[in-house]
mmCIF file of the N, C-alpha and C atoms, coordinates in Angstrom:
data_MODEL
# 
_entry.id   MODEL 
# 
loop_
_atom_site.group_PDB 
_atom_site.id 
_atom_site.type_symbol 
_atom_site.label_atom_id 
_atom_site.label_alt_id 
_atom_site.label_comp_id 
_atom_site.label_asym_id 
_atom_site.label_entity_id 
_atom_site.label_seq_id 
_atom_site.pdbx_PDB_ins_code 
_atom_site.Cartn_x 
_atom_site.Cartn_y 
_atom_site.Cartn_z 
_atom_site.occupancy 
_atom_site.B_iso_or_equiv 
_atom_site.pdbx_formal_charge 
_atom_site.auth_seq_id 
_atom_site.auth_comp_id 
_atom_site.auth_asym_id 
_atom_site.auth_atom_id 
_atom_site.pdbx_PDB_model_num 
ATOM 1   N N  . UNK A 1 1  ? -14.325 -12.009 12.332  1.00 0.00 ? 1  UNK A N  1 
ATOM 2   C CA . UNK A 1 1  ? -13.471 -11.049 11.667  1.00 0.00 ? 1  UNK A CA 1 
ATOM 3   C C  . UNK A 1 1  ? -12.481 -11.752 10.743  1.00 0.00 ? 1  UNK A C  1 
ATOM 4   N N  . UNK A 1 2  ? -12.141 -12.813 11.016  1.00 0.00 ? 2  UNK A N  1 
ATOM 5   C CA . UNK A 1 2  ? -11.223 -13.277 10.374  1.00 0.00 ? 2  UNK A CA 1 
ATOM 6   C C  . UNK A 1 2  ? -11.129 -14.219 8.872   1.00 0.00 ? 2  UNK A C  1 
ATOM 7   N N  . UNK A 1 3  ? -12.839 -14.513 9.067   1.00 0.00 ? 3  UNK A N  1 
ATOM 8   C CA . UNK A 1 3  ? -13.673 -14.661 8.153   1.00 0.00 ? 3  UNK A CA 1 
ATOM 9   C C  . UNK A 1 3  ? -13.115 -13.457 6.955   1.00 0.00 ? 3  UNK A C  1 
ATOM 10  N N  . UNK A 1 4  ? -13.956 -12.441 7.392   1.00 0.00 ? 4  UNK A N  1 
ATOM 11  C CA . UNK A 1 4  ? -14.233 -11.252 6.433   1.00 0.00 ? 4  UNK A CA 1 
ATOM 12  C C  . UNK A 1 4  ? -12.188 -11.032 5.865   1.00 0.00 ? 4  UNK A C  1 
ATOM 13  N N  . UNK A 1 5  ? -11.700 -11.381 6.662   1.00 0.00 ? 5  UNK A N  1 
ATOM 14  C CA . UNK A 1 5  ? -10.053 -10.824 6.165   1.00 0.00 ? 5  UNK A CA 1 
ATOM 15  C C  . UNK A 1 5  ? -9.808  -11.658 4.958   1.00 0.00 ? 5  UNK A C  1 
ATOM 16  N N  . UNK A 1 6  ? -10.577 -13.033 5.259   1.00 0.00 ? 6  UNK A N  1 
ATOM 17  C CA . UNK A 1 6  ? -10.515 -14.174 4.219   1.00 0.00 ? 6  UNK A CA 1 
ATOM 18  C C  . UNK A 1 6  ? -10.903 -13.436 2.831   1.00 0.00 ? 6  UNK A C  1 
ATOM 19  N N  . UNK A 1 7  ? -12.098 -13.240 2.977   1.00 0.00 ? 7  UNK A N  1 
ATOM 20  C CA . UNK A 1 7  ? -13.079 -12.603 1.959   1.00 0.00 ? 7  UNK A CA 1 
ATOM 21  C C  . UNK A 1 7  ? -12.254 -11.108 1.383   1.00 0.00 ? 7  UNK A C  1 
ATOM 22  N N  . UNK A 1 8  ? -11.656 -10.276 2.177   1.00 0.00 ? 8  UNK A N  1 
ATOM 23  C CA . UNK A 1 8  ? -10.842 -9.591  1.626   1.00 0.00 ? 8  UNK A CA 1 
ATOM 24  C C  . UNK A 1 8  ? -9.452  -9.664  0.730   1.00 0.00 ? 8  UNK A C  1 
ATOM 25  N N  . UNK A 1 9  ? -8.983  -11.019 1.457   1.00 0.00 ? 9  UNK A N  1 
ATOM 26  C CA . UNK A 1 9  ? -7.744  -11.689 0.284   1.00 0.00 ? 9  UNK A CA 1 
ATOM 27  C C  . UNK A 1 9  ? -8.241  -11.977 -1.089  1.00 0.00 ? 9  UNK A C  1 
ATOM 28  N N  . UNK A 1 10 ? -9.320  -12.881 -0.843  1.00 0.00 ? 10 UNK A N  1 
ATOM 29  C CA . UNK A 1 10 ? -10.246 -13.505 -2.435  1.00 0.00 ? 10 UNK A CA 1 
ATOM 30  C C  . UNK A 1 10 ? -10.033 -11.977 -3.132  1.00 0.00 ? 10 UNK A C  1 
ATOM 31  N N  . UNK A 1 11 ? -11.073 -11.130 -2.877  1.00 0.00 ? 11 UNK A N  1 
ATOM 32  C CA . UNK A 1 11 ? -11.404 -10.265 -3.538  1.00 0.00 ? 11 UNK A CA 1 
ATOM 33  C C  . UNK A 1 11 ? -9.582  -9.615  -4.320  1.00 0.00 ? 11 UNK A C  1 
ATOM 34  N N  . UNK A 1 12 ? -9.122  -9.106  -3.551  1.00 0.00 ? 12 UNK A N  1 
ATOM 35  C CA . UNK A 1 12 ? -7.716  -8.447  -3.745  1.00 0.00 ? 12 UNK A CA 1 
ATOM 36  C C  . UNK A 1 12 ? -7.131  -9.550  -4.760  1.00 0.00 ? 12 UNK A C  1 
ATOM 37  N N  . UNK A 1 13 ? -7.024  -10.905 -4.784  1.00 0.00 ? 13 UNK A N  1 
ATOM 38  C CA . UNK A 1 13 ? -6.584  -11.875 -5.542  1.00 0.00 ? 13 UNK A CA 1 
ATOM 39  C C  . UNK A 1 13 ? -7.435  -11.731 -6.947  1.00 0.00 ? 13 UNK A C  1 
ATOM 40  N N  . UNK A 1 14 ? -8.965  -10.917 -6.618  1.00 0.00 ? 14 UNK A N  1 
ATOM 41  C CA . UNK A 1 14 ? -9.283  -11.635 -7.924  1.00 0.00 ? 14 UNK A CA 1 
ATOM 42  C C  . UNK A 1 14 ? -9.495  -10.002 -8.845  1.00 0.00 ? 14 UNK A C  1 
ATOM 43  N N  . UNK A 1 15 ? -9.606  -9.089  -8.039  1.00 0.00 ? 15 UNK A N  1 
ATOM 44  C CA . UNK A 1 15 ? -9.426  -7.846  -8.684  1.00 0.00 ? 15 UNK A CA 1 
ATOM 45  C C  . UNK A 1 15 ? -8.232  -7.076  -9.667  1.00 0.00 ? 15 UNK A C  1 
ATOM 46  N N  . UNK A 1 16 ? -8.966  -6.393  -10.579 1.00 0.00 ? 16 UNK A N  1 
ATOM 47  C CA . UNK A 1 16 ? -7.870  -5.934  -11.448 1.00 0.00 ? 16 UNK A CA 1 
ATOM 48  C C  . UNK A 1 16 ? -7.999  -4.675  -10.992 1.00 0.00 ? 16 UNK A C  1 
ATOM 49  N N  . UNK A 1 17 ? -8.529  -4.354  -10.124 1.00 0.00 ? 17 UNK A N  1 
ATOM 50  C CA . UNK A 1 17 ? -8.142  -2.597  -9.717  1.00 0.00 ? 17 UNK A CA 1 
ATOM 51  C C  . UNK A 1 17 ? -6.346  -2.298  -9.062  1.00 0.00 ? 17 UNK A C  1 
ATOM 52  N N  . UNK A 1 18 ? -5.701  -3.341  -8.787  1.00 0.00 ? 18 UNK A N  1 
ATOM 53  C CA . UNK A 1 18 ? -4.579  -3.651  -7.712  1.00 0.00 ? 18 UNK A CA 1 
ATOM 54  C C  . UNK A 1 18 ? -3.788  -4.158  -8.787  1.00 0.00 ? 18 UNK A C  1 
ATOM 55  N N  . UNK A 1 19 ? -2.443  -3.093  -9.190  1.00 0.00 ? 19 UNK A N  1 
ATOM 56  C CA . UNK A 1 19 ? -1.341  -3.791  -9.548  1.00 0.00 ? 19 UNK A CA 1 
ATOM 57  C C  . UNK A 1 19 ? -1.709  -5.240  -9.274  1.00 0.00 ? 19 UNK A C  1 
ATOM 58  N N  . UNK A 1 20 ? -0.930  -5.926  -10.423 1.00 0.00 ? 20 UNK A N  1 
ATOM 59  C CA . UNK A 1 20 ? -0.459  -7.571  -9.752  1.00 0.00 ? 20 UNK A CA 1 
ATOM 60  C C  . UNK A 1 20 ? 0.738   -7.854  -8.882  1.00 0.00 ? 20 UNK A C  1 
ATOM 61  N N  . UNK A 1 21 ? 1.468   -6.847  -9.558  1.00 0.00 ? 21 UNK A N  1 
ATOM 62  C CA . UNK A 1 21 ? 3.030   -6.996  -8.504  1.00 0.00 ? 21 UNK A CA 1 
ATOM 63  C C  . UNK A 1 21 ? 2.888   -6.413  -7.043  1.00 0.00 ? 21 UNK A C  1 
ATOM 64  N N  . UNK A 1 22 ? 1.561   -6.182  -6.985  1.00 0.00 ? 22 UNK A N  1 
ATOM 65  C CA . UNK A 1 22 ? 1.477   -5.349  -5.474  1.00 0.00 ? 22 UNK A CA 1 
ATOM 66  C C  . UNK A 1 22 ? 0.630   -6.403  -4.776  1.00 0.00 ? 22 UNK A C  1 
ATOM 67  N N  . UNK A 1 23 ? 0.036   -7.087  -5.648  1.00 0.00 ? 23 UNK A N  1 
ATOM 68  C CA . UNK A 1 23 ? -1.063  -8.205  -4.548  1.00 0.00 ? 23 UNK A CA 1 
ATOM 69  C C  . UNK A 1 23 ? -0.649  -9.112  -3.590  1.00 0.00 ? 23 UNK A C  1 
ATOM 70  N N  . UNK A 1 24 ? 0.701   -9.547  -3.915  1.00 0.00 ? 24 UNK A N  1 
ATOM 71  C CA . UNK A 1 24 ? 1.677   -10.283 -3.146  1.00 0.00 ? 24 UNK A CA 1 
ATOM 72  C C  . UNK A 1 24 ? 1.801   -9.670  -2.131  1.00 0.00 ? 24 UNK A C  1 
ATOM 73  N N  . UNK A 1 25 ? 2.277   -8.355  -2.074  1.00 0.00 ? 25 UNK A N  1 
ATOM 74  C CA . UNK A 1 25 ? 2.885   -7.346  -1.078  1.00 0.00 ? 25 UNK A CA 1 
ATOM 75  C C  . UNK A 1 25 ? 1.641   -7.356  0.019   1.00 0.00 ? 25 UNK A C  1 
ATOM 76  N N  . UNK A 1 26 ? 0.632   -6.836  -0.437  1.00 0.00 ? 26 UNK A N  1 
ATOM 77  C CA . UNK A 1 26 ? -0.514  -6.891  0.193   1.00 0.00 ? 26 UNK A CA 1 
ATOM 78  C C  . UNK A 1 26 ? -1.354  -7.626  0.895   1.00 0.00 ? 26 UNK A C  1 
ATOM 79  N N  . UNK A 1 27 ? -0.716  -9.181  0.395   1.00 0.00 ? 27 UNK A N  1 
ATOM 80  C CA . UNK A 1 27 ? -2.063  -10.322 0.912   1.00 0.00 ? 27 UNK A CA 1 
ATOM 81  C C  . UNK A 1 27 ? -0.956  -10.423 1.903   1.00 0.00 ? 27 UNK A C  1 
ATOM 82  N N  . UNK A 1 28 ? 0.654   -10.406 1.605   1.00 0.00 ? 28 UNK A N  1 
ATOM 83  C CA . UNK A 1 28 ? 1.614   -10.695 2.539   1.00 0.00 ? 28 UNK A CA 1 
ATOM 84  C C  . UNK A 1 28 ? 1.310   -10.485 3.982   1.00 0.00 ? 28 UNK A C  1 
ATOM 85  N N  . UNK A 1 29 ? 1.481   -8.795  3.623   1.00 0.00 ? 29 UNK A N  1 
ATOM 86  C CA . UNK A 1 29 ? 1.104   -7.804  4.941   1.00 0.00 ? 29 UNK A CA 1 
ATOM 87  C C  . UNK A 1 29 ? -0.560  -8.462  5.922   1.00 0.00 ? 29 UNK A C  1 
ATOM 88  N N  . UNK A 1 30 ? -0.960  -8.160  4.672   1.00 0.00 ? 30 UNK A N  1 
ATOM 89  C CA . UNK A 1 30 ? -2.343  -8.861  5.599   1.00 0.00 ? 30 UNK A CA 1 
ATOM 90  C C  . UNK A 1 30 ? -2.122  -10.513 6.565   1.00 0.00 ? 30 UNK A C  1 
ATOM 91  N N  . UNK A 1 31 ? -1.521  -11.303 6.040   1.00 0.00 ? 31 UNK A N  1 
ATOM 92  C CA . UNK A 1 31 ? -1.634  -12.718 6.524   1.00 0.00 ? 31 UNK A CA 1 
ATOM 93  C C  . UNK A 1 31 ? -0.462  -12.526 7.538   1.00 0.00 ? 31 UNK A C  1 
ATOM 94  N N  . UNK A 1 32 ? 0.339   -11.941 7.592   1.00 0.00 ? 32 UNK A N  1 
ATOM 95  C CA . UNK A 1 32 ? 1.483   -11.020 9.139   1.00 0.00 ? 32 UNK A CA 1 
ATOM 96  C C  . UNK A 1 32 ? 0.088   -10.949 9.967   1.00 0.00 ? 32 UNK A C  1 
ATOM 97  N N  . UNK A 1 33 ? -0.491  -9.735  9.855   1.00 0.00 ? 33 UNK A N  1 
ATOM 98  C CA . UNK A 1 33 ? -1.738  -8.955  10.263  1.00 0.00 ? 33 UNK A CA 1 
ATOM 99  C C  . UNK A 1 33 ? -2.474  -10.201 11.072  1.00 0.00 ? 33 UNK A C  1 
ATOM 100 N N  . UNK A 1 34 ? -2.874  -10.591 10.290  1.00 0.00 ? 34 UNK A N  1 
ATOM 101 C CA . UNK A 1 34 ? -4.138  -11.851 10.846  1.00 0.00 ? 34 UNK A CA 1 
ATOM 102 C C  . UNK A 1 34 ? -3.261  -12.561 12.022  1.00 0.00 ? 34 UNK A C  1 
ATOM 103 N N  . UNK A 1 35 ? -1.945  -13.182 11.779  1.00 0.00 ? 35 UNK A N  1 
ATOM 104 C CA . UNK A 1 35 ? -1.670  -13.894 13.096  1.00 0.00 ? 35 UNK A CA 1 
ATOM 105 C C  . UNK A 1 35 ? -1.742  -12.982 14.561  1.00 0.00 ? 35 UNK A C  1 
ATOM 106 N N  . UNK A 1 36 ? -2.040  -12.207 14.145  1.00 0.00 ? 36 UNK A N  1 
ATOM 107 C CA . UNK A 1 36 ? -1.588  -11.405 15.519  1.00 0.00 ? 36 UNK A CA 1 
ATOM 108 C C  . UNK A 1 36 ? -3.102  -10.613 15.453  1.00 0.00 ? 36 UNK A C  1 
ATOM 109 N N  . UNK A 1 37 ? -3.947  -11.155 16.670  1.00 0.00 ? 37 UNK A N  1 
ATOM 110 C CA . UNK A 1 37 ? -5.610  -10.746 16.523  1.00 0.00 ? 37 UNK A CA 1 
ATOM 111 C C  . UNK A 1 37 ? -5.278  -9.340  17.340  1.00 0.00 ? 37 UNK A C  1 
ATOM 112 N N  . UNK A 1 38 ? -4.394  -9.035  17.783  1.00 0.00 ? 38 UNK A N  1 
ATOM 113 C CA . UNK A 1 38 ? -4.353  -7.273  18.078  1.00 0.00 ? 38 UNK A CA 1 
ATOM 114 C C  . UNK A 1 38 ? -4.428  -6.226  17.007  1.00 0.00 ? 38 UNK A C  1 
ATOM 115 N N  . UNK A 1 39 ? -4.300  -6.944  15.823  1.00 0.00 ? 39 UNK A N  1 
ATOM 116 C CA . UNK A 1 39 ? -3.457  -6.269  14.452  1.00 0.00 ? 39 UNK A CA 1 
ATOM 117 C C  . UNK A 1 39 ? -4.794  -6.578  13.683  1.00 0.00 ? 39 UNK A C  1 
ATOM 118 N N  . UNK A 1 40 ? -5.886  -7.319  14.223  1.00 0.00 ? 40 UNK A N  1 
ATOM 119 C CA . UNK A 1 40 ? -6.873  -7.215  13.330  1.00 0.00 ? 40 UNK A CA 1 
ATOM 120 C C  . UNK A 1 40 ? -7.966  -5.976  12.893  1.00 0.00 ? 40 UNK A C  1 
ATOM 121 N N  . UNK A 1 41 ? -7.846  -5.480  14.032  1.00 0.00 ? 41 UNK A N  1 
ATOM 122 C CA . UNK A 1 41 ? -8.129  -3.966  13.812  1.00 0.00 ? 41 UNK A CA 1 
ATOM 123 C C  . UNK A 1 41 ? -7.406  -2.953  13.143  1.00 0.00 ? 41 UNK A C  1 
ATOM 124 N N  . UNK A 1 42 ? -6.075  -2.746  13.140  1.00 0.00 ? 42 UNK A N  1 
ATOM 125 C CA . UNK A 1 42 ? -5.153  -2.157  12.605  1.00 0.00 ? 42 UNK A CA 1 
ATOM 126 C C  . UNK A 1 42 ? -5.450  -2.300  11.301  1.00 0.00 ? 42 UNK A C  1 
ATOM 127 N N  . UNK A 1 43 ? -5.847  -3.974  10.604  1.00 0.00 ? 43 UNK A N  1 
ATOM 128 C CA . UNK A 1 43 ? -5.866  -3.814  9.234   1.00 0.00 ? 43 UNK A CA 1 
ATOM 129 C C  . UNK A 1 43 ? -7.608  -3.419  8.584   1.00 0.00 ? 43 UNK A C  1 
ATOM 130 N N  . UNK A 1 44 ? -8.360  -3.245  9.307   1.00 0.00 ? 44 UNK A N  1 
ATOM 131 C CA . UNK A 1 44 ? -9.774  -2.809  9.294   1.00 0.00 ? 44 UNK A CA 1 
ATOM 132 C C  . UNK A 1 44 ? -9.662  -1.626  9.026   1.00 0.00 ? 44 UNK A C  1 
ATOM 133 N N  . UNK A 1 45 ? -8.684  -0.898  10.270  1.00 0.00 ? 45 UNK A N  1 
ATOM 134 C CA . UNK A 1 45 ? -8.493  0.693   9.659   1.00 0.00 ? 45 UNK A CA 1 
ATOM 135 C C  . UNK A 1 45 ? -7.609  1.127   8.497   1.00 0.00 ? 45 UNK A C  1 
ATOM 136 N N  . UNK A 1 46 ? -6.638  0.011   8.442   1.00 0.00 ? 46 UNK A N  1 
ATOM 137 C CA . UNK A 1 46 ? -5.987  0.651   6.879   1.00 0.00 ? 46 UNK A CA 1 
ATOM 138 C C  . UNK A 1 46 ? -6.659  0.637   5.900   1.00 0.00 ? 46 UNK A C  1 
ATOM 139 N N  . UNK A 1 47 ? -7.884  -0.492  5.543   1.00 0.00 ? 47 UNK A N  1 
ATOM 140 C CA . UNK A 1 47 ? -8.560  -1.232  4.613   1.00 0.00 ? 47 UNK A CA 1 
ATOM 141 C C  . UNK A 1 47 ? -9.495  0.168   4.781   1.00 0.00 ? 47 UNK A C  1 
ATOM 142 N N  . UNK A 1 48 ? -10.320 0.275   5.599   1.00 0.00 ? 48 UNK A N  1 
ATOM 143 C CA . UNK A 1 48 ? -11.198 1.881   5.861   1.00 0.00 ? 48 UNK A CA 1 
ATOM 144 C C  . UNK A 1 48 ? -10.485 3.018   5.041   1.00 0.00 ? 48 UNK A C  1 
ATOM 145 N N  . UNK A 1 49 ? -9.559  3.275   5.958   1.00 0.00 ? 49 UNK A N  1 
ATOM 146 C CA . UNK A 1 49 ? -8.886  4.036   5.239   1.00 0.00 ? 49 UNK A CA 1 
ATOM 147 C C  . UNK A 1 49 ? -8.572  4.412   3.519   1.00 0.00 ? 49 UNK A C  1 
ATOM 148 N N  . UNK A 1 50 ? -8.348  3.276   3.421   1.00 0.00 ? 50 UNK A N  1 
ATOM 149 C CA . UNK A 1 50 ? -7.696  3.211   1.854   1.00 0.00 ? 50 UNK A CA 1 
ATOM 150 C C  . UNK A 1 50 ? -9.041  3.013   0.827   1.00 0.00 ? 50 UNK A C  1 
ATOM 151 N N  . UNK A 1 51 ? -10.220 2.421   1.063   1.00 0.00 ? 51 UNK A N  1 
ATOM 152 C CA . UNK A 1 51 ? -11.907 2.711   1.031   1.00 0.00 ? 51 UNK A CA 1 
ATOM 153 C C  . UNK A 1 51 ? -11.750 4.223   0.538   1.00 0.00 ? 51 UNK A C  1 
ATOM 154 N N  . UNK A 1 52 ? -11.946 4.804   1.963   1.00 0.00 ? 52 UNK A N  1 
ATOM 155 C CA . UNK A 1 52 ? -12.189 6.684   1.658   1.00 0.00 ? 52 UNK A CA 1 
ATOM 156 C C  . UNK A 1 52 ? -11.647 6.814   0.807   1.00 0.00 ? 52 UNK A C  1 
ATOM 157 N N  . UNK A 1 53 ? -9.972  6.483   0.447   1.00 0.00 ? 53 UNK A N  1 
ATOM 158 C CA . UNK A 1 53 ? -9.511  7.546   -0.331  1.00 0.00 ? 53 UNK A CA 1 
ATOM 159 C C  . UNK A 1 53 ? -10.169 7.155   -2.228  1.00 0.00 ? 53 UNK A C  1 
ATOM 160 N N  . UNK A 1 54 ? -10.241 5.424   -2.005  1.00 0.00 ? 54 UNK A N  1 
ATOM 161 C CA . UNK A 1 54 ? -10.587 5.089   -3.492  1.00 0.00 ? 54 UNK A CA 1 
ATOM 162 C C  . UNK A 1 54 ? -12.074 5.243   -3.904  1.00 0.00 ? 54 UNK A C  1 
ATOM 163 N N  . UNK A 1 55 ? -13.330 5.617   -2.979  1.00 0.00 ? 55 UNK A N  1 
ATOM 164 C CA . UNK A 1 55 ? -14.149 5.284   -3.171  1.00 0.00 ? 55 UNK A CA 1 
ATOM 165 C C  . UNK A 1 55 ? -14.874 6.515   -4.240  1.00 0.00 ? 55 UNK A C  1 
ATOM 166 N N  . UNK A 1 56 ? -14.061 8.201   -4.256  1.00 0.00 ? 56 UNK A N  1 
ATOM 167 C CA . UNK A 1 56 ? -14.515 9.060   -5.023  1.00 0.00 ? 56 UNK A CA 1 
ATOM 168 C C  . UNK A 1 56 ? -14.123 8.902   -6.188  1.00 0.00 ? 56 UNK A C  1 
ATOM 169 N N  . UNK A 1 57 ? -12.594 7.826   -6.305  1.00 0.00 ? 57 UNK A N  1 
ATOM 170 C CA . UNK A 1 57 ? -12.596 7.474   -7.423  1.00 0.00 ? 57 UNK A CA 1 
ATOM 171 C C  . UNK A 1 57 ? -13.754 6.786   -8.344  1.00 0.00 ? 57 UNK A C  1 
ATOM 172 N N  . UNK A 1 58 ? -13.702 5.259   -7.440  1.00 0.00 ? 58 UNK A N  1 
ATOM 173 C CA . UNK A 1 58 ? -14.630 4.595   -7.945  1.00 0.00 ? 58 UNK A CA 1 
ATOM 174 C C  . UNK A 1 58 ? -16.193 5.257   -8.478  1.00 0.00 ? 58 UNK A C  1 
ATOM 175 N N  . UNK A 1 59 ? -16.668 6.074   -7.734  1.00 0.00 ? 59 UNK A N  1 
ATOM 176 C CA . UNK A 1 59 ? -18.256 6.903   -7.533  1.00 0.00 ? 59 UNK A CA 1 
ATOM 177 C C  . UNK A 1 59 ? -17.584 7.233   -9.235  1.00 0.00 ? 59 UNK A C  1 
ATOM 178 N N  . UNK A 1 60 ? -16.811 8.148   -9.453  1.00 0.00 ? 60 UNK A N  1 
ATOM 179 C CA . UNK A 1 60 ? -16.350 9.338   -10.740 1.00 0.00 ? 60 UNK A CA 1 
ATOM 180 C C  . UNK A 1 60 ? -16.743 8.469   -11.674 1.00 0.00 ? 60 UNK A C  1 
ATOM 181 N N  . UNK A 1 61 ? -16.201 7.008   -11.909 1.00 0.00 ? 61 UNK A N  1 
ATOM 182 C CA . UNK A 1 61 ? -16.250 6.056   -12.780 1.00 0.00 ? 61 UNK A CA 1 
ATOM 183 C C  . UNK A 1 61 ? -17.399 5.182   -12.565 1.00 0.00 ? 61 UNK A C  1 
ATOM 184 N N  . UNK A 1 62 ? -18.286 5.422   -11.440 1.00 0.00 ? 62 UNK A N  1 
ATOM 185 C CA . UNK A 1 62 ? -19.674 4.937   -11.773 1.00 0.00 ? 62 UNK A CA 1 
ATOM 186 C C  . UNK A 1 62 ? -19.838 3.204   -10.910 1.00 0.00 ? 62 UNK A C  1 
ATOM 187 N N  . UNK A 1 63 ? -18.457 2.930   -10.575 1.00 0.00 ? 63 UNK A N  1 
ATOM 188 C CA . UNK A 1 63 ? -18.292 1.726   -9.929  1.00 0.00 ? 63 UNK A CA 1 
ATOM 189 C C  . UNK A 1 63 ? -19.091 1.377   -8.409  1.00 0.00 ? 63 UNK A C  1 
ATOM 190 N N  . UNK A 1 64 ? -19.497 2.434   -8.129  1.00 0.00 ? 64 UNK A N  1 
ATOM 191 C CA . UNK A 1 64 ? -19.793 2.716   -6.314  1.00 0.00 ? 64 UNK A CA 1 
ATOM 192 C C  . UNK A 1 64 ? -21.398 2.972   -6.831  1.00 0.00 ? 64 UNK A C  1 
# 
């Protein structure tokens, strides 16, 4: 799992879908997240979460 959280920072670092002033905020929260392997689930479901809500975006624009 902690692998894939890796692979989720890269991506967030290298994407322009994500404010830049927010990527900080975000990889922040996440690397909190990771020390604490109770919280690794917690950020699976926000990451899920936040998926659903962008993914009808993405589909509209052909990205998905």
């Amino acid at each position: 799992m902690k692998e894939k959280i890796e692979t989720v920072i890269k991506k967030i670092e290298e994407t322009d879908k994500i404010a830049p002033e927010e990527k900080p905020l975000i990889i922040q929260k996440i690397n909190e997240w990771k020390e604490e392997d109770e919280a690794i689930s917690e950020v699976v479901l926000k990451l899920e979460n936040w998926w659903l809500e962008l993914e009808p975006i993405f589909a509209e624009m052909g990205l998905v």
